[in-house]
N, C-alpha and C positions, 0 to 999 in steps of 0.2 A: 618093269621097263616098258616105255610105250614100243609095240609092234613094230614100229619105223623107225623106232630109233637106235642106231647104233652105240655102241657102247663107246663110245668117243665124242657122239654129240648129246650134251646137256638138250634133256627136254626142252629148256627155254628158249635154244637155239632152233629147233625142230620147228617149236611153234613161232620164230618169228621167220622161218623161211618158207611154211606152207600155208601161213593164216596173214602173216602181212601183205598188204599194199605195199611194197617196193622191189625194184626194178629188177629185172631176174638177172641181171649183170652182177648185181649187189649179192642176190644169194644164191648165184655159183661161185662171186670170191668165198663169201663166207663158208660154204658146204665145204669147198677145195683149199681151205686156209689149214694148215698146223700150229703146232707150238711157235715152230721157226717165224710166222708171219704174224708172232705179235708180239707190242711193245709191252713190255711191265714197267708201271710208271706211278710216277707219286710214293714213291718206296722211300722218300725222305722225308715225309710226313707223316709217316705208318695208316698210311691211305692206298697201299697197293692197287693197282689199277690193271687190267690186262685189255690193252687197244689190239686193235687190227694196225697192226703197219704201216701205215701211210705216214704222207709228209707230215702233216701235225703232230702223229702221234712221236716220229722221231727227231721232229725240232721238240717235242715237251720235254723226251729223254735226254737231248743234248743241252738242253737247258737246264734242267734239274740236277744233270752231271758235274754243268762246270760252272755252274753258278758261284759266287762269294759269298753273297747276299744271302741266299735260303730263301727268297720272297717268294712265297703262292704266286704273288700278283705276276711274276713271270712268266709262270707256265697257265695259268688260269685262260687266258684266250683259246690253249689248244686241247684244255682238257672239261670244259662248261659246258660242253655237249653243243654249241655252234657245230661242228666241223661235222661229227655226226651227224647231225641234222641235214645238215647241206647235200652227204653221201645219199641221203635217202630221196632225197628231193630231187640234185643232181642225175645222181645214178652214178658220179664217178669216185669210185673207192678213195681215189688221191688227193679231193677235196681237204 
């Protein structure tokens, strides 16, 4: 285990809060997030996905809930990695 890493935070987490370029807003959510503060999503595509919380990630899960259809192309705008993008760009987690 890396030195600095607790046993809670996946090394890949480690390295994208001490080695990226983005905004230290972004990685004190991520350092101070739990299980509770994230979405699992795409679990009806056996695509499992585990988001950070935010409004995309829970308009995907409210979509892929009560969907009819089963269409990808529903939840596809909030799960394409746009939104993310934007939190890292913006700074604001709720992008």
């Amino acid at each position: 285990m890396h030195p600095q890493c607790s046993p809670l935070v996946p090394l890949g987490t480690l390295t994208d809060i001490t080695e990226a370029p983005v905004r230290i807003n972004v990685k004190k959510a991520i350092v101070a997030a739990t299980e509770d503060d994230t979405e699992l999503v795409l679990r009806r595509w056996r695509n499992t996905t585990r988001l950070f919380k935010n409004k995309p990630a829970v308009e995907a899960k409210r979509i892929e809930t009560t969907s009819t259809t089963g269409e990808f192309l529903e939840v596809q705008p909030y799960v394409s990695g746009k939104c993310g993008r934007a939190v890292f760009i913006t700074g604001d987690v709720q992008v």
